[in-house]
C-alpha positions in Angstrom: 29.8 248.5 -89.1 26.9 249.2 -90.4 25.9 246.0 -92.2 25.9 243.9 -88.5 22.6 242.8 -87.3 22.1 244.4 -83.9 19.9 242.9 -81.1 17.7 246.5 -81.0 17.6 246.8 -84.8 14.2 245.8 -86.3 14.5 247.9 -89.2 12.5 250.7 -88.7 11.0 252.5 -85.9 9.8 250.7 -82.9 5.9 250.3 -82.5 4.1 251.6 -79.7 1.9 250.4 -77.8 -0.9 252.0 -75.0 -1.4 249.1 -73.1 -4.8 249.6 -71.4 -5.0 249.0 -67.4 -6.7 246.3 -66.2 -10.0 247.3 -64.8 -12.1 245.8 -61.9 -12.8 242.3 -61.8 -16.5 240.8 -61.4 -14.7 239.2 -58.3 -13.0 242.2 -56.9 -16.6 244.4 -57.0 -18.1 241.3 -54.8 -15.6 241.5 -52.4 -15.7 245.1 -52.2 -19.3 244.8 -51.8 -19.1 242.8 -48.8 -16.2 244.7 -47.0 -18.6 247.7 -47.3 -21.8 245.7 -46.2 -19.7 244.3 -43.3 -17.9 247.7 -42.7 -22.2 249.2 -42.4 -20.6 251.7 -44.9 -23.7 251.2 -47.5 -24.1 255.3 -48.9 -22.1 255.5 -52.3 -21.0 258.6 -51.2 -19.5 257.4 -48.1 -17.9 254.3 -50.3 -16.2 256.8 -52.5 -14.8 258.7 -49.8 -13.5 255.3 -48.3 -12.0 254.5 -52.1 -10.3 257.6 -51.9 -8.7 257.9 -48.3 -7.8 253.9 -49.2 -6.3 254.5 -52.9 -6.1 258.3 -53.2 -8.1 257.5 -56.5 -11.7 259.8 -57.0 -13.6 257.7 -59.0 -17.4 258.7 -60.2 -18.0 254.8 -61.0 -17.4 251.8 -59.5 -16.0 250.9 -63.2 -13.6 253.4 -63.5 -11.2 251.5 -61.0 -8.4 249.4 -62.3 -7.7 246.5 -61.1 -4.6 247.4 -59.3 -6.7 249.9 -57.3 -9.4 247.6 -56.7 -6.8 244.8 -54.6 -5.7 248.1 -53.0 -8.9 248.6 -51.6 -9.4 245.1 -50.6 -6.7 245.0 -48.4 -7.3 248.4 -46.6 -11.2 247.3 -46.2 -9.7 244.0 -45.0 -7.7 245.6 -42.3 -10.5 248.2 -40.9 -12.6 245.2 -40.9 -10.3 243.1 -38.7 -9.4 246.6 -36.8 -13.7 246.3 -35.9 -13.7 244.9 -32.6 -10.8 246.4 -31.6 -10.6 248.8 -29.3 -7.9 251.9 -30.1 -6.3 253.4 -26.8 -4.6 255.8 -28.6 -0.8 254.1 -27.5 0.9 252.5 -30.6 2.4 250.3 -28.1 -1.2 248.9 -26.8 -2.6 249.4 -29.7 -0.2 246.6 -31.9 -1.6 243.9 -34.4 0.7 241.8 -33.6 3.0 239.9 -30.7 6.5 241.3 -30.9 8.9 239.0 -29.8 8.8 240.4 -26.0 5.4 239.4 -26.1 6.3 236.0 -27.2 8.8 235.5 -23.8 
């Protein structure tokens, strides 16, 4: 029937929208900042190669990250910052983060 009001029916044709990403924060760039500071990686070349092994993003600007790439970064910065005084051995095993629940015994 044609004359029934249907839930998808606005009457003509649906609008479109480009929703724009969210770029980087004020906050985010701080953080950043002082993951790199702490991480001695202070060269922006260096930094971009870090944003790109961390995101697989190539950026030319700090403000062409969005913001869901930016908290992508954080975290990997935050875990090679916490991986610091660590010591790799090379043996997943001895090498683990965390207690597993052997450990734990």
């Amino acid at each position: 029937m044609p004359d029934e009001l249907s839930l998808f029916d606005l009457g003509g044709p649906p609008a479109v929208s480009a929703a724009m990403p969210l770029m980087i924060s004020s906050e985010q760039r701080s953080t950043i900042r002082e993951a790199f500071k702490c991480l001695g990686v202070l060269d922006a070349r260096a930094q971009f190669e870090v944003v790109f092994q961390l995101t697989a993003q190539r950026v030319r600007s700090p403000d062409e990250l969005q913001a869901s790439h930016a908290q992508q970064l954080i975290l990997g910065l935050a875990e090679r910052t916490r991986a610091l005084g660590t010591e790799r051995t090379g043996n997943a095993w001895a090498d683990r983060e965390e207690d597993t629940w052997i450990d734990r015994l």
